[in-house]
ZAMARGU-4260 file (C-alpha; in steps of 0.2 Angstrom, whole numbers, plus 5000, padded with zeros to 4 digits):
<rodrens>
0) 4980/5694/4800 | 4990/5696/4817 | 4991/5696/4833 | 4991/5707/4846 | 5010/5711/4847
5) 5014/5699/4834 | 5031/5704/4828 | 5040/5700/4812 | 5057/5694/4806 | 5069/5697/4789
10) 5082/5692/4779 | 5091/5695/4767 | 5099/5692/4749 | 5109/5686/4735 | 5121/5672/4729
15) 5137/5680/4726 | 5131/5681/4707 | 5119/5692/4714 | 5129/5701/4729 | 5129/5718/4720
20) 5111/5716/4714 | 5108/5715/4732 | 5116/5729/4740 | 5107/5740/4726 | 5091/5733/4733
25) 5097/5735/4751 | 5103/5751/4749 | 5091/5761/4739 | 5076/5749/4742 | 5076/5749/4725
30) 5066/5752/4708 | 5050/5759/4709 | 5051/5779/4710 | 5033/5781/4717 | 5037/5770/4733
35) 5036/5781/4750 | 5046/5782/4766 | 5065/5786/4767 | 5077/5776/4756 | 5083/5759/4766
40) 5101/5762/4773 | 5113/5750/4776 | 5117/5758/4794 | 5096/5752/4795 | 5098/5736/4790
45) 5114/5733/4801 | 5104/5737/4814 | 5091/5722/4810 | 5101/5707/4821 | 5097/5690/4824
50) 5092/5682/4839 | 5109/5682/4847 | 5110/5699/4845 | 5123/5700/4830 | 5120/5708/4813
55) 5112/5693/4799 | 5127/5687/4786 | 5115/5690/4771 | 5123/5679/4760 | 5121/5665/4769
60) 5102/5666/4771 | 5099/5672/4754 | 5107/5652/4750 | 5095/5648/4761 | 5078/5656/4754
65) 5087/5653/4735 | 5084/5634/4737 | 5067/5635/4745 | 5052/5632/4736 | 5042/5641/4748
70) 5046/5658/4758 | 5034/5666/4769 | 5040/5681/4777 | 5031/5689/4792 | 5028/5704/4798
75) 5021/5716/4812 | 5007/5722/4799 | 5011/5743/4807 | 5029/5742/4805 | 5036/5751/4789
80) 5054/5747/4794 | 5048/5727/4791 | 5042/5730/4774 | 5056/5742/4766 | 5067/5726/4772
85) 5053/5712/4765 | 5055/5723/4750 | 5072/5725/4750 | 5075/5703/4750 | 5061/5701/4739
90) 5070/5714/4727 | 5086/5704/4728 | 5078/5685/4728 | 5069/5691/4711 | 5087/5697/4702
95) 5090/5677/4697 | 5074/5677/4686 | 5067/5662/4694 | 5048/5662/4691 | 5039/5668/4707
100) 5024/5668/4713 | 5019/5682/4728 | 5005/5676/4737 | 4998/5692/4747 | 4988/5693/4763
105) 4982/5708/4762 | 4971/5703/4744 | 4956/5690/4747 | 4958/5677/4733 | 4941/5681/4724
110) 4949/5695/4719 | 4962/5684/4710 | 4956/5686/4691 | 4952/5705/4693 | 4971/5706/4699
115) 4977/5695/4686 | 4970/5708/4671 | 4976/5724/4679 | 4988/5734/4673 | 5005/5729/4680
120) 5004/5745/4691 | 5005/5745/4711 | 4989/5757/4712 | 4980/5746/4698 | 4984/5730/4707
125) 4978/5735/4721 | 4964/5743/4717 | 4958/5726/4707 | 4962/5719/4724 | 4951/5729/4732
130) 4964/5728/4747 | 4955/5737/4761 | 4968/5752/4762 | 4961/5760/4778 | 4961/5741/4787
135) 4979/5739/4782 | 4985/5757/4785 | 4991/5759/4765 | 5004/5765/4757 | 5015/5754/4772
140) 5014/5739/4761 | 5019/5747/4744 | 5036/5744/4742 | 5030/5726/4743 | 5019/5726/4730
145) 5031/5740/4720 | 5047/5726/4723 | 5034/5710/4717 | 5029/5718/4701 | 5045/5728/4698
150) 5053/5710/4698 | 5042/5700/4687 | 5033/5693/4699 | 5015/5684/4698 | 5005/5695/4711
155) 4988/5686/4719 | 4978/5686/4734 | 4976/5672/4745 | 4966/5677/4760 | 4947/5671/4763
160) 4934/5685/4762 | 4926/5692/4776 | 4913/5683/4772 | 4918/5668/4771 | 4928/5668/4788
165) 4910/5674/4795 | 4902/5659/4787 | 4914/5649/4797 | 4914/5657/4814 | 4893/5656/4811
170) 4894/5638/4805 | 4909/5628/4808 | 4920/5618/4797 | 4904/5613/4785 | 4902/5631/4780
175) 4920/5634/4776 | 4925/5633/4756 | 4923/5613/4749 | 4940/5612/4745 | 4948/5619/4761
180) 4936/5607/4773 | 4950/5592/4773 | 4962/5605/4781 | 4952/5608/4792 | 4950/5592/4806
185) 4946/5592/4822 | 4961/5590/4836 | 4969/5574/4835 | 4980/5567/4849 | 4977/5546/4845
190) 4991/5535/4842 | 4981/5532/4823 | 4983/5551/4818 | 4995/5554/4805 | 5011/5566/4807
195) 5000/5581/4800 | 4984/5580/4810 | 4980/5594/4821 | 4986/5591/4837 | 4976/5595/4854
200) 4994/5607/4858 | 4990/5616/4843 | 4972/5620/4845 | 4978/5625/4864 | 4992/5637/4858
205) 4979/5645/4844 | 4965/5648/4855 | 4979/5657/4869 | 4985/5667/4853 | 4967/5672/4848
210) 4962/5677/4867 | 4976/5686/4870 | 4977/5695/4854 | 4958/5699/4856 | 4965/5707/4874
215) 4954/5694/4883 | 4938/5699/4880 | 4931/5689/4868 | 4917/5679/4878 | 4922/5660/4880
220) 4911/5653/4868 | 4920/5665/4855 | 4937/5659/4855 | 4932/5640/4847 | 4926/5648/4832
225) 4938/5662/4830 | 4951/5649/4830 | 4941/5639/4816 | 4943/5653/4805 | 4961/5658/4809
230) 4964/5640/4803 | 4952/5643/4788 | 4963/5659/4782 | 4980/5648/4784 | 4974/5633/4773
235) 4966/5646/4761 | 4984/5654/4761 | 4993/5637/4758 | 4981/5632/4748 | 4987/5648/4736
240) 5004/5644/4737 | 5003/5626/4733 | 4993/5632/4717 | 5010/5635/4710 | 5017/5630/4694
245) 5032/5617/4701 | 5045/5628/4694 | 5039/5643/4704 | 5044/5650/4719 | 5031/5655/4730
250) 5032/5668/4743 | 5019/5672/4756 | 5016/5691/4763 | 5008/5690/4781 | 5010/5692/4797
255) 5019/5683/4811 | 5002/5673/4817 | 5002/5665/4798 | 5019/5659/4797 | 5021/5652/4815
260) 5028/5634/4809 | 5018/5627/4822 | 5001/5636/4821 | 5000/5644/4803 | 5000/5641/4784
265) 5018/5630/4785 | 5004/5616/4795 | 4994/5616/4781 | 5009/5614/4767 | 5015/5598/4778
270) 4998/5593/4776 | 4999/5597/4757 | 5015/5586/4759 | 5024/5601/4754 | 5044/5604/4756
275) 5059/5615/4755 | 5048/5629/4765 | 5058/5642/4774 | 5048/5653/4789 | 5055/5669/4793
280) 5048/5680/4807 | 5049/5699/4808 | 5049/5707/4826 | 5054/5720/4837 | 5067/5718/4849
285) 5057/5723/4868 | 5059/5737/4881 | 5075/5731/4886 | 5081/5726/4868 | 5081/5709/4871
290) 5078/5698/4855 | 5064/5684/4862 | 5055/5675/4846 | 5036/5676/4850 | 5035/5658/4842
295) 5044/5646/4832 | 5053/5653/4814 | 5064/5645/4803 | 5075/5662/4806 | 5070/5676/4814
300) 5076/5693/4812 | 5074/5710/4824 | 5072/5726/4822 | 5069/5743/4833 | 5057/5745/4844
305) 5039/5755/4839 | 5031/5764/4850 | 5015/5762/4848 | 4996/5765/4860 | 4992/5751/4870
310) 4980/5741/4859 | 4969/5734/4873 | 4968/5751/4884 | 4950/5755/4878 | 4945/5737/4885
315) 4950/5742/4903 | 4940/5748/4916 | 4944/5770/4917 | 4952/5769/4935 | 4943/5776/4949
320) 4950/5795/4955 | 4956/5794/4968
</rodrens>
């Protein structure tokens, strides 16, 4: 899931063992021959610039993401440029033959053991996935799953069904999955709650993003349980992660609203007394090409502007002629 203009960020590659491994990646967005859209350009990821304005030095945040045990990259979920660049790192991060594990959004983990005995085929994955292709506007994330499985990399889901998320919103944290129910407490603000509680600021900032990304017209008495089962989807997606073997690294495919370090999954692996984790957001500079993160990342990286409808016009009142 994201948000209602929830942008995303990227990085990119290699130690210098892998530096020409990287510009392959970067340059030809690499192996698999079925993937669409044009070929990723340097000239397109020079223009992908930090929050200062300047163009990324790649090596350095490949070092970065190389020592991390946990990766979650973000994303505005309708912006191809974001994954031919997720796809492009994730290429580049997988040439060191580290055992990885891609934890995927867009796949609910039920579907798990059905993915685990396809074919190591894009089409077949996702099929077994049953990744709602309409909902997620398929083939955009394909050079993602193309890069994962080109690379070796253990494909799963990690989202909570529809179902389940409506169980929640219906019936609160007692109808969430058993095991995800101690992730789940209620805001906590006394001087006896722990470092990894959920704090009353928390809950706050969550329910603005859930109204605001709902364009305001979800009534009141919504918003308490929409927010539930936001935070139901981000302990089910850490709860993937930390599934890992401990050799593995693990890298999470979302969007922004999930990797928020102070809102998303990166709560739920404190809780899970998880480290070395590394939040990238992917966004879109604004009108005026000004780079403002939408929350907090552990590096966020911008890319042009896309034009797009107004998500929340068909909520407006038509105006009156005049």
């Amino acid at each position: 899931m994201h948000f209602r203009k929830r942008p995303t960020l990227a990085l990119l590659l290699a130690a210098a063992v892998c530096a020409m491994a990287s510009r392959v990646a970067l340059a030809a967005d690499g192996g698999a021959p079925a993937e669409p859209g044009p070929a990723l350009s340097e000239a397109a990821v020079d223009a992908a610039v930090d929050a200062s304005g300047r163009s990324l030095d790649v090596l350095a945040l490949a070092e970065r993401l190389r020592s991390a045990r946990y990766v979650l990259l973000g994303e505005i979920h309708d912006d191809a440029q974001h994954h031919r660049l997720r796809a492009a790192l994730l290429r580049a991060l997988l040439v060191d033959g580290r055992p990885t594990w891609v934890v995927f959004e867009q796949i609910d983990r039920q579907h798990n053991a059905a993915v685990a005995a396809a074919p190591r085929d894009t089409e077949a994955v996702v099929s077994a996935g049953q990744v709602d292709r309409k909902g997620w506007k398929w083939p955009l994330h394909r050079p993602l799953f193309d890069a994962a499985l080109a690379g070796g990399a253990t494909v799963l889901g990690g989202n909570l069904s529809r179902g389940e998320a409506s169980s929640v919103v219906r019936g609160g944290v007692a109808q969430a999955p058993v095991e995800l129910q101690r992730w789940l407490s209620a805001p906590d603000d006394s001087g006896t709650a722990p470092l990894s509680a959920w704090r009353p600021a928390q809950d706050a900032e969550l329910r603005h993003q859930v109204d605001v990304g709902h364009c305001s017209a979800l009534p009141p008495a919504m918003i308490a349980p929409m927010v539930l089962a936001q935070r139901a989807r981000d302990a089910a997606l850490a709860a993937a992660m930390t599934g890992a073997p401990p050799n593995a690294r693990v890298v999470l495919i979302a969007g922004n609203g999930h990797v928020r370090r102070d809102i998303g999954v990166p709560h739920y692996l404190a809780v899970a007394r998880a480290d070395d984790i590394i939040s990238i957001g992917f966004l879109e500079r604004g009108s005026d090409g000004q780079t403002v993160a939408d929350g907090p990342y552990d590096e966020t990286w911008f890319t042009a502007r896309v034009e797009r409808p107004d998500p929340c016009a068909s909520f407006r009142p038509p105006r009156a002629a005049s």
